[in-house]
ROPA-60519 format. One record per residue (C-alpha): residue number from 1; chain; x, z, y. Coordinates in steps of 0.25 Angstrom, whole numbers. Example, Ala and Ser with C-alpha at 12.3 -4.5 7.8 and 13.67 -1.06 7.14 Angstrom:
BEGIN
nr; kette; east; up; north
1; A; 49; 31; -18 $
2; A; 55; 29; -4 $
***
This chain:
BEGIN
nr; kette; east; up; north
1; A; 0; 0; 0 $
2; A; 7; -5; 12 $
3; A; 4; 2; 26 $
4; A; -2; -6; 36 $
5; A; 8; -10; 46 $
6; A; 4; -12; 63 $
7; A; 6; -23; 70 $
8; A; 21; -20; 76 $
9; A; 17; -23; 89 $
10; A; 4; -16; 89 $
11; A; 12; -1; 94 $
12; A; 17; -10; 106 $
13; A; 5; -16; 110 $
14; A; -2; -2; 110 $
15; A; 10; 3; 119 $
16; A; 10; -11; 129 $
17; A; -5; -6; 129 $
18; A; -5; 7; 131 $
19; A; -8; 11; 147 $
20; A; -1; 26; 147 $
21; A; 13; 20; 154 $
22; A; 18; 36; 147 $
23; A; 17; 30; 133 $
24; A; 20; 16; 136 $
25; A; 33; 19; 141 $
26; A; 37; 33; 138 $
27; A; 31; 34; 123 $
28; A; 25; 48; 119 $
29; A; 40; 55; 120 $
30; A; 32; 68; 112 $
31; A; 29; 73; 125 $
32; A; 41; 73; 132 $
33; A; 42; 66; 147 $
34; A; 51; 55; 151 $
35; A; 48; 51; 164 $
36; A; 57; 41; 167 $
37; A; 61; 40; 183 $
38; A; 55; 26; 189 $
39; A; 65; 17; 188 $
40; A; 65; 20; 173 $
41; A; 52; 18; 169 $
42; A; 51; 5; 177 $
43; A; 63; 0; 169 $
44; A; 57; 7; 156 $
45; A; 44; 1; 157 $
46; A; 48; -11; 158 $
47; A; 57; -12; 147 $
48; A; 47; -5; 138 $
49; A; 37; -16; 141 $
50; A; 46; -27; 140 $
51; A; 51; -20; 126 $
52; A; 35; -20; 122 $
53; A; 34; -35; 127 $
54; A; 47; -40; 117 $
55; A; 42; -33; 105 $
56; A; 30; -39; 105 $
57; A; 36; -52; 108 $
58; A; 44; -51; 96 $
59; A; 56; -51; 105 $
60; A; 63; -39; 97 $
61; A; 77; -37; 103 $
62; A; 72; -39; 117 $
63; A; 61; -29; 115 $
64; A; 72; -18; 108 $
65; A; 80; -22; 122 $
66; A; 69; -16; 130 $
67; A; 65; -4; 124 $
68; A; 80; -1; 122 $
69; A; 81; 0; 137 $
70; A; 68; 9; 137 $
71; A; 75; 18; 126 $
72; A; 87; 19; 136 $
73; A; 76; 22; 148 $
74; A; 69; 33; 140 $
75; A; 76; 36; 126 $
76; A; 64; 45; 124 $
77; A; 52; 36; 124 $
78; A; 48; 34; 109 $
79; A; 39; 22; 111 $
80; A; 51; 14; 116 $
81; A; 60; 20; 105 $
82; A; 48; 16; 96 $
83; A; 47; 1; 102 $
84; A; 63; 0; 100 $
85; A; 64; 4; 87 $
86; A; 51; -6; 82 $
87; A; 59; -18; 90 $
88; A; 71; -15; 82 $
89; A; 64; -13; 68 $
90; A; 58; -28; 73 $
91; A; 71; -33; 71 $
92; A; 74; -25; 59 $
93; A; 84; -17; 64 $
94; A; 78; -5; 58 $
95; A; 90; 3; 58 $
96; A; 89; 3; 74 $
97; A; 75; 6; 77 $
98; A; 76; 18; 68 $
99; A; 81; 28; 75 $
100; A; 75; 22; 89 $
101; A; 62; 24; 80 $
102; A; 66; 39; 74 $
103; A; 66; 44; 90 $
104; A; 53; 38; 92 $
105; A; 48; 44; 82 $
106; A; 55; 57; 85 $
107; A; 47; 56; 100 $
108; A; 34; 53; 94 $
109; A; 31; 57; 81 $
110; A; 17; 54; 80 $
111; A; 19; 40; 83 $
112; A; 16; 31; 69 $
113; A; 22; 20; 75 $
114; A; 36; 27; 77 $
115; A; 35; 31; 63 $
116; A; 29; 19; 57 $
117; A; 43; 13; 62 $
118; A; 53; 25; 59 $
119; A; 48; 22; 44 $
120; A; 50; 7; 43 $
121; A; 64; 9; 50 $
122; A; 67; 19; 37 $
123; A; 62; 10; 29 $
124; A; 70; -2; 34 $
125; A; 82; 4; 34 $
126; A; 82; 8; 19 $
127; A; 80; 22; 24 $
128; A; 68; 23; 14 $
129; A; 68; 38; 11 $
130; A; 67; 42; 27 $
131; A; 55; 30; 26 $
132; A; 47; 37; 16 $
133; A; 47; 49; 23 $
134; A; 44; 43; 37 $
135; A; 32; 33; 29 $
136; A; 27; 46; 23 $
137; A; 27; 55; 36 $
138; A; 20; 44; 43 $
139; A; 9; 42; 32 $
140; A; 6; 58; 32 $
141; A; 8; 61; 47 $
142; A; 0; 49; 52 $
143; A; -16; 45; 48 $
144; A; -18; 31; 45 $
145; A; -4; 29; 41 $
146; A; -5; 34; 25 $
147; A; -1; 20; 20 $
148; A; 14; 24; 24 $
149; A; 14; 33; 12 $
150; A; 15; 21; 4 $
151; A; 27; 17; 13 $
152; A; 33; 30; 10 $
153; A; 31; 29; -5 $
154; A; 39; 16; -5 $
155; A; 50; 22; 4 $
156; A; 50; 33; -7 $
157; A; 51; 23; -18 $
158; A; 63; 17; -15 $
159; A; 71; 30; -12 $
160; A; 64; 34; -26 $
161; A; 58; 46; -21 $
162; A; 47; 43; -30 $
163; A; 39; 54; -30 $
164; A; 38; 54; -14 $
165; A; 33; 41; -16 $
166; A; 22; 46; -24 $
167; A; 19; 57; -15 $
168; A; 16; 47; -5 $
169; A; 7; 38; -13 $
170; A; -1; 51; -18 $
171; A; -4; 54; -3 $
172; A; -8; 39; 0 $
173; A; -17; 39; -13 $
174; A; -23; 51; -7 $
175; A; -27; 44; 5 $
176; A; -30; 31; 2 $
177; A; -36; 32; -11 $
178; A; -31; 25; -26 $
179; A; -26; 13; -26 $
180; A; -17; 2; -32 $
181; A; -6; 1; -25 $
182; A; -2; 17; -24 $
183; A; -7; 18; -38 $
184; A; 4; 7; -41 $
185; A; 14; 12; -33 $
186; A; 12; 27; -41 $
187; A; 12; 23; -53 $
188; A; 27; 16; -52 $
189; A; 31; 29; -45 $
190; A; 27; 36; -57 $
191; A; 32; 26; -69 $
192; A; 46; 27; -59 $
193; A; 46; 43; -62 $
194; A; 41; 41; -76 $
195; A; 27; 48; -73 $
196; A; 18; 40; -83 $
197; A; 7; 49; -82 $
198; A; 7; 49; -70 $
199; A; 7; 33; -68 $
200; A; -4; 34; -78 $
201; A; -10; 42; -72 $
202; A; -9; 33; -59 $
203; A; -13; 21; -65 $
204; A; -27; 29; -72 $
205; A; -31; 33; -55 $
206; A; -30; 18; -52 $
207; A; -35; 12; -63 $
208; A; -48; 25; -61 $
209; A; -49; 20; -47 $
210; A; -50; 6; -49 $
211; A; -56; 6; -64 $
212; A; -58; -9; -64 $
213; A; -44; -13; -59 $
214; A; -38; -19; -73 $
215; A; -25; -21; -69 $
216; A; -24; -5; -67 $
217; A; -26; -2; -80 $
218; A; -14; -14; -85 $
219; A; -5; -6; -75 $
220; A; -9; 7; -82 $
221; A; -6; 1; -96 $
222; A; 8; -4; -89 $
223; A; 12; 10; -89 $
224; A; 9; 15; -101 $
225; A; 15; 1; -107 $
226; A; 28; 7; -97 $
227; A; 29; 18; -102 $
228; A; 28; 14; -116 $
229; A; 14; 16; -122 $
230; A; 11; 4; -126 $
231; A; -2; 8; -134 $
232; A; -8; 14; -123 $
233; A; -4; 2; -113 $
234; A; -11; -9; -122 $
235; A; -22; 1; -122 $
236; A; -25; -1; -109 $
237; A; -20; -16; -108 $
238; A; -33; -17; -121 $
239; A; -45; -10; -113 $
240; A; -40; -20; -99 $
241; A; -40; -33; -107 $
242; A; -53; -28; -115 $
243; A; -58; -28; -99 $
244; A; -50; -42; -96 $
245; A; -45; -50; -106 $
246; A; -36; -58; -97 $
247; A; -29; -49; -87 $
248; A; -16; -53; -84 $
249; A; -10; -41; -82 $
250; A; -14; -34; -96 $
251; A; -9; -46; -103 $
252; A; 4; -45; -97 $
253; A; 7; -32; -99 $
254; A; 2; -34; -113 $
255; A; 12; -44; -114 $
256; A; 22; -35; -109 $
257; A; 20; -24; -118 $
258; A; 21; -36; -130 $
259; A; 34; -39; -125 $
260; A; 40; -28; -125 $
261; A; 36; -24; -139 $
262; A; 43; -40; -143 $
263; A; 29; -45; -147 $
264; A; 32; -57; -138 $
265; A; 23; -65; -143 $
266; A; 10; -56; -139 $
267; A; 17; -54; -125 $
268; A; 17; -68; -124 $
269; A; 2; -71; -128 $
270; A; -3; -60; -116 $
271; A; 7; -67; -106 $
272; A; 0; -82; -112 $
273; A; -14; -75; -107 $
274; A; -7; -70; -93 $
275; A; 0; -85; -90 $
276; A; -13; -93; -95 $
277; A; -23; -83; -85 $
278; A; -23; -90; -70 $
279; A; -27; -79; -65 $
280; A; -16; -71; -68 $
281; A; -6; -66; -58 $
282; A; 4; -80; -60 $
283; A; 17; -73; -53 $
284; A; 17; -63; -64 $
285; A; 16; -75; -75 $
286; A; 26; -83; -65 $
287; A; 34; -67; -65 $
288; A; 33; -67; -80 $
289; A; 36; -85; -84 $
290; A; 49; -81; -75 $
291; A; 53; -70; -84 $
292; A; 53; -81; -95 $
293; A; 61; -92; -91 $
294; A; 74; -86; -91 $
295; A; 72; -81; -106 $
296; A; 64; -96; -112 $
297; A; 76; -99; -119 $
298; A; 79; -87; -126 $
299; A; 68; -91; -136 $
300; A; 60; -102; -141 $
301; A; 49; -92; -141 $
302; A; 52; -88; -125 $
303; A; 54; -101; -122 $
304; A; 41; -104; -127 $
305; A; 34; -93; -121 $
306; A; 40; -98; -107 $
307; A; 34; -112; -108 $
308; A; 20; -107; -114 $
309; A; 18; -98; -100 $
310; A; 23; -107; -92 $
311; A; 14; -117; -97 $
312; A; 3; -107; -96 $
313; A; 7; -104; -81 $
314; A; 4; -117; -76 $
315; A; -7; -119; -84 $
316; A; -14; -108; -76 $
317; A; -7; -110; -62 $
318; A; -6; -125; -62 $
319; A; -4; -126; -48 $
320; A; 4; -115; -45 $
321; A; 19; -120; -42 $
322; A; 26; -109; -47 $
323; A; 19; -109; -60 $
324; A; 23; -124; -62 $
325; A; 37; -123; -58 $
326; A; 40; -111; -67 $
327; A; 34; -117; -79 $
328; A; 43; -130; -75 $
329; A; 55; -122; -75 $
330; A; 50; -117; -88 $
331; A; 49; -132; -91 $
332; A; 63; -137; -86 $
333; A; 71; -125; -93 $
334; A; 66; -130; -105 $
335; A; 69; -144; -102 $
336; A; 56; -149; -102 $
337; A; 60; -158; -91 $
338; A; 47; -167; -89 $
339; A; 37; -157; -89 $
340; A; 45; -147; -79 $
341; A; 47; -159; -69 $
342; A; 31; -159; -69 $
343; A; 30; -146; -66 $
344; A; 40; -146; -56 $
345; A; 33; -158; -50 $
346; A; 20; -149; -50 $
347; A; 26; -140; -41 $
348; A; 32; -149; -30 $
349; A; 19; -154; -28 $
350; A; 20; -141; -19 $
351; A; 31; -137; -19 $
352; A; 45; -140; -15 $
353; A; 51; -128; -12 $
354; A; 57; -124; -24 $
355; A; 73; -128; -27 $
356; A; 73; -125; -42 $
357; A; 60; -133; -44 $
358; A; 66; -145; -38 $
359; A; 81; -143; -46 $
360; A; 73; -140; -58 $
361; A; 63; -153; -56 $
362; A; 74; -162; -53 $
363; A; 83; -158; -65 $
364; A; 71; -161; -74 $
365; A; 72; -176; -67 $
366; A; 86; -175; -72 $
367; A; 84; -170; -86 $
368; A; 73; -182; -86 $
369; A; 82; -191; -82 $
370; A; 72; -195; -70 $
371; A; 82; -197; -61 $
372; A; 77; -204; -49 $
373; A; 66; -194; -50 $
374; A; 77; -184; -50 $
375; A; 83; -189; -37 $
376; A; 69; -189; -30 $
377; A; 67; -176; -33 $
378; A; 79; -172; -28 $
379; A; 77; -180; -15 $
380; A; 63; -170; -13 $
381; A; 72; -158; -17 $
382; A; 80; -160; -6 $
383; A; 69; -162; 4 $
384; A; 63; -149; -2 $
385; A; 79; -142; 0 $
386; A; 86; -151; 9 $
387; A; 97; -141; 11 $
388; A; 99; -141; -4 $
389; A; 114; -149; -9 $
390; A; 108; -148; -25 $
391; A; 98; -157; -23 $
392; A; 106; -167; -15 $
393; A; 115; -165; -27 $
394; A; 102; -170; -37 $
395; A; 98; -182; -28 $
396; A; 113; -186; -27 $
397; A; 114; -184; -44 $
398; A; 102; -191; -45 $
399; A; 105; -203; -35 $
400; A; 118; -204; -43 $
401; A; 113; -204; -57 $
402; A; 103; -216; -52 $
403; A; 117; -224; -47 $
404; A; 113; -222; -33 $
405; A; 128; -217; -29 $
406; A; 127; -220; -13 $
407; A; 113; -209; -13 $
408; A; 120; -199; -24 $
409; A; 133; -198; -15 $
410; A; 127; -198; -2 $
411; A; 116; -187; -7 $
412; A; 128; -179; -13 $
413; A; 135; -179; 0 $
414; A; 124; -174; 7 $
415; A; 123; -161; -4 $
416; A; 136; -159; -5 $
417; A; 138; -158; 12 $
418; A; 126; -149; 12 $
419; A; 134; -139; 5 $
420; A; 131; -128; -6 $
421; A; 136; -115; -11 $
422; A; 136; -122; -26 $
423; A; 149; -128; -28 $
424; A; 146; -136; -40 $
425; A; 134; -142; -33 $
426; A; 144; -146; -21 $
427; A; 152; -152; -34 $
428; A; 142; -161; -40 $
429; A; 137; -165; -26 $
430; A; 153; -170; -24 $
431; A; 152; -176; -37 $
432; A; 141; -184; -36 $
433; A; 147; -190; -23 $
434; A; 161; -190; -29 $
435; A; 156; -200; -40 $
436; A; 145; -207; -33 $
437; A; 154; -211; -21 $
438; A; 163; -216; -32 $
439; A; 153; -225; -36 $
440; A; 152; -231; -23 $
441; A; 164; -232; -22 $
442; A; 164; -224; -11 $
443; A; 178; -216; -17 $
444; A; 183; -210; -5 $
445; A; 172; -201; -4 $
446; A; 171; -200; -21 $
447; A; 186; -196; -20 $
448; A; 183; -186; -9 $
449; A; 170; -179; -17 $
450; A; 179; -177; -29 $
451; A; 189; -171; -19 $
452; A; 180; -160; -14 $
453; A; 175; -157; -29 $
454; A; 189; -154; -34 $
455; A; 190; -144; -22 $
456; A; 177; -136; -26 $
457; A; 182; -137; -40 $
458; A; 196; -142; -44 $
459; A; 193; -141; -57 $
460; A; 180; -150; -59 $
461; A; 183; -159; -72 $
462; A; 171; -167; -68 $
463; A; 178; -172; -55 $
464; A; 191; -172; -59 $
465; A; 186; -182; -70 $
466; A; 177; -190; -63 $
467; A; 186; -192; -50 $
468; A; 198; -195; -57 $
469; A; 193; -207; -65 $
470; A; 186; -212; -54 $
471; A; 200; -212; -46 $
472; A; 206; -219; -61 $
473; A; 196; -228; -59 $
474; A; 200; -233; -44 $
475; A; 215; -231; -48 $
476; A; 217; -222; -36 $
477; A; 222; -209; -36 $
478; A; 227; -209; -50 $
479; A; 236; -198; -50 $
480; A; 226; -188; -43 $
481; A; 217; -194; -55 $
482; A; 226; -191; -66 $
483; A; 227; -177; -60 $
484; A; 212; -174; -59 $
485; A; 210; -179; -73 $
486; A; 223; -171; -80 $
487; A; 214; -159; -73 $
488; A; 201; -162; -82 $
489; A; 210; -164; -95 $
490; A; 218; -150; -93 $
491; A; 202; -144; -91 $
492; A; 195; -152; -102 $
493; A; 205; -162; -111 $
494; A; 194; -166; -122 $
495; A; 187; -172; -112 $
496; A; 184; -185; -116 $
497; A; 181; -191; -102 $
498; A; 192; -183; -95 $
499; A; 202; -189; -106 $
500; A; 196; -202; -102 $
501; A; 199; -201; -88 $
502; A; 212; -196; -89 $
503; A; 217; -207; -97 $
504; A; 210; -218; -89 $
505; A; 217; -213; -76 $
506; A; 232; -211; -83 $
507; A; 225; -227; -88 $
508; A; 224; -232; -73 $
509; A; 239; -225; -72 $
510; A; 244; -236; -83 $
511; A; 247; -222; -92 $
512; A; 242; -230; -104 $
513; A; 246; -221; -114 $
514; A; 246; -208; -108 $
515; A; 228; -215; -105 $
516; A; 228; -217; -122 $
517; A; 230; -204; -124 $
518; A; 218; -197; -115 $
519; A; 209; -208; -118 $
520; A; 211; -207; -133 $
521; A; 209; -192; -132 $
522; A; 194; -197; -125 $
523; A; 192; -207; -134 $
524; A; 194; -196; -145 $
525; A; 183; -186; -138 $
526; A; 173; -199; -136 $
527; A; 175; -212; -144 $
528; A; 162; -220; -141 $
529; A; 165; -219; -127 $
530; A; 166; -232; -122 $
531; A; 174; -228; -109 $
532; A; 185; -222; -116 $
533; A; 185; -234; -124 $
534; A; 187; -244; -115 $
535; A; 198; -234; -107 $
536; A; 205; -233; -120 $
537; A; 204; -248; -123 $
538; A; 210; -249; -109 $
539; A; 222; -240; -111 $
540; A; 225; -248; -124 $
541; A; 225; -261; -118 $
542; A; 236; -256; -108 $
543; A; 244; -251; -119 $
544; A; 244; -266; -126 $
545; A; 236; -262; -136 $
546; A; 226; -273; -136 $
547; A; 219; -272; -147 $
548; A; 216; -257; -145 $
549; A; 210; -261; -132 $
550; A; 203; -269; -138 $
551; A; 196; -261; -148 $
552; A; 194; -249; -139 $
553; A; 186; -259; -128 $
554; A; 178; -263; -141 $
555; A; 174; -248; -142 $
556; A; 171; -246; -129 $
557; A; 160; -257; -129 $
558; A; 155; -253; -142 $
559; A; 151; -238; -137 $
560; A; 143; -246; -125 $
561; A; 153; -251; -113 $
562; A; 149; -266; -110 $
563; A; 155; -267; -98 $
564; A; 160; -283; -96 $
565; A; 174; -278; -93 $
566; A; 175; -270; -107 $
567; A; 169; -283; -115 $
568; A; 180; -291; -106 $
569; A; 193; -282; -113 $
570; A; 188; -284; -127 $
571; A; 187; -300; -125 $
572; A; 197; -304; -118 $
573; A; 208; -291; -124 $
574; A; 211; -288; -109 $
575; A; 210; -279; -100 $
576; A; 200; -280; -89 $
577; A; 202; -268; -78 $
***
């Protein structure tokens, strides 16, 4: 039960209307005179209205300058010591307006108001134990103001003063009656100090009060299922579900005290009766489907289970988006690909705004293999989170998949300038423009994205790889080549593709039978490769061995290379660069 908080301004209004110039300007002072000389009260009054005037113009920090030269005119005046303190709790400098609150307070001790903000400048300055107090001598000394005990008791909660807390609720309870919320509130104080009888017995004066209020009774059998009497907890659950067959609640607490006797399968029947009710509360099901998905692969029977109440979730909140986009995350982390995308693409009818919606729906377009449906989806993305560098890394991926290299490297530009916190991100970005500016012959700037790879990460064997054959294949920079290539082969020597680049670059160095050597040992790792062959073919034909050539270009278009230039080495026995 939340006390019912004033309009801030209302006290100032009050005052800015009030016609006794004594209150206006002096406050009460508990009696005391402070008859300021004329020049004074001219230069207070002034101020003071002009402090009133900021306040209610939201105009914080001038206002606090106003009253602050009041204070200085008339140190004991406890409505501007009051009106400072409010301005700077305004600007939650809580700490500050405290103590200018305390003196009001001291001054004027039957002012509501001065305590009202003595309490909350406890409260926000983590003084929680002074703020109990100050709620609870507000709510006894003051009518009209009980609601504070509730305040009180929280302030005693967190400084786990428990049984103050209670005090508090009894005396609110007395005044205003039974009802839920203090009922509630009691009875977790009393699980807290292990008093079940007591939170029985709590529990027994709402349900009394309010005898047709079900959900009372399920909160009653959730205490004797806490404290472990189970018998008497289905007992209670029996007679609520005699009443109503379908309430949610009883079927999930059922459920609950299924599980944790391992009889999985009948705490999965009463969540199957909770999920298919669309009446039931859906963040608890959205609460509980959660719960599930982390653990859907531990078993078939889990994972089963997951997809079952996801199915059941939609089926009762068709148009609720965050039903369909759990149950196609559901979908997605068991690769059913097709069906996720639907019920991604349900969502964005509405809704855009969430990021992993738009990773997850766009890597099912990946997995599907849709790629021009993939880019798409990763050009609305952007528009969705412009300032987001993976989704220019997507669209770039994608562009560059479907051989569009001048969109892949311009788009991976943009993402990579954008910048990210995600060094691999930053790396694939530097890829995709690394290897699609080298499509376009564009090899300067190719040259220069593999540069800036190898600074984030030296080690990267991708790079190293795929930058030193494309320099073996220009003939430039050979040496730096060899270097890079030696560096992927100290990493990983089996490598059949690092073997192969190795020896093609010691090949375009005329190191003919120091390239045999690597590219045999390629050859040996994958012998249908039709690359490999046609290298080797190469290498044997520059150590004269024509007829090895020969035979190794035969391979080479027998596992699928067709290229003219291949069919031109095995007719005519030469070499065609």
């Amino acid at each position: 039960m939340k006390a019912i908080r004033l309009f801030p301004f209302l006290l100032l209004l009050i005052l800015l209307a009030c016609k006794n110039q004594q209150v206006a300007t002096n406050g009460n002072n508990s009696g005391q005179s402070n008859r300021l000389k004329e020049s004074d009260q001219r230069a207070f009054d002034a101020a003071f209205y002009e402090g009133n005037k900021q306040l209610i113009l939201g105009n914080y920090n001038d206002a606090i300058n106003y009253f602050k030269k009041c204070v200085v005119l008339d140190p004991k005046n406890d409505a501007t010591l009051y009106l400072l303190a409010k301005a700077y709790n305004l600007t939650h400098q809580f700490g500050v307006s405290l103590p200018y609150a305390q003196e009001a307070g001291k001054l004027n001790d039957k002012n509501v108001w001065y305590q009202l903000l003595i309490a909350d400048d406890l409260k926000k300055t983590d003084k929680s134990a002074e703020a109990a107090k100050a709620f609870e001598n507000i709510a006894d000394k003051f009518k009209t103001y009980e609601t504070y005990y509730f305040d009180a008791s929280e302030n005693y909660i967190i400084t786990k003063k428990f049984n103050d807390a209670l005090r508090c609720l009894d005396k609110l309870e007395k005044i205003s009656g039974v009802n839920e919320e203090i009922s509630f509130k009691k009875e977790d104080l009393y699980i807290k100090l292990s008093k079940k009888d007591a939170a029985i017995s709590e529990m027994q004066k709402l349900i009394a009060a309010y005898p047709n209020r079900s959900r009372y009774k399920v909160a009653l059998a959730e205490i004797y299922f806490g404290f472990k009497e189970e018998d008497k907890a289905n007992e209670v659950l029996k007679k609520v579900l005699t009443a109503e067959p379908q309430m949610p609640e009883a079927h999930l607490l059922l459920a609950s005290i299924y599980r944790s006797k391992a009889e999985n399968e009948k705490s999965f029947e009463e969540l199957k009766i909770v999920f298919v009710n669309p009446d039931a509360d859906v963040r608890k099901k959205l609460e509980i489907l959660s719960s599930y998905i982390p653990v859907m692969d531990r078993s078939i029977t889990t994972k089963s289970h997951t997809k079952e109440l996801g199915a059941l979730l939609v089926q009762a909140h068709p148009e609720d988006d965050a039903c369909n986009m759990i149950y196609a995350d559901i979908l997605y982390y068991d690769d059913q690909y097709l069906e996720a995308k639907r019920y991604y693409l349900l969502v964005l009818k509405s809704n855009h705004s969430s990021f992993s919606m738009w990773q997850n729906l766009i890597q099912c377009e990946d997995q599907l293999k849709n790629y021009e449906e993939a880019r798409g989806h990763s050009e609305d993305a952007i528009e969705a989170f412009p300032a987001q560098a993976v989704f220019y890394y997507y669209k770039a991926h994608f562009a560059q998949l479907l051989n569009d290299y001048s969109t892949a490297a311009a788009t991976a530009k943009i993402g990579y300038e954008m910048g990210s916190d995600k060094t691999q991100l930053l790396i694939q970005l530097l890829s995709i423009m690394g290897d699609a500016n080298n499509e376009l012959k564009n090899f300067a700037a190719s040259d220069d994205a593999f540069d800036k790879i190898l600074e984030l990460d030296p080690a990267n064997l991708e790079t190293l790889n795929n930058y030193s054959y494309y320099l073996s294949l220009r003939k430039e920079k050979l040496e730096k080549a060899e270097q890079m290539s030696k560096k992927t082969l100290d990493i990983d020597p089996k490598n059949a593709s690092y073997l192969d680049t190795y020896g093609w670059i010691l090949y375009q160095e005329k190191k003919f039978a120091e390239a045999k050597v690597y590219l045999e040992k390629a050859l040996e790792q994958q012998p249908k490769n039709s690359v490999l062959n046609e290298h080797l073919g190469d290498v044997y034909f520059q150590l004269q061995q024509i007829d090895s050539a020969i035979a190794y270009w035969k391979i080479a278009r027998d596992h699928g290379n067709t290229s003219q230039s291949l069919n031109q080495k095995i007719n005519t026995g030469k070499l065609i660069e």
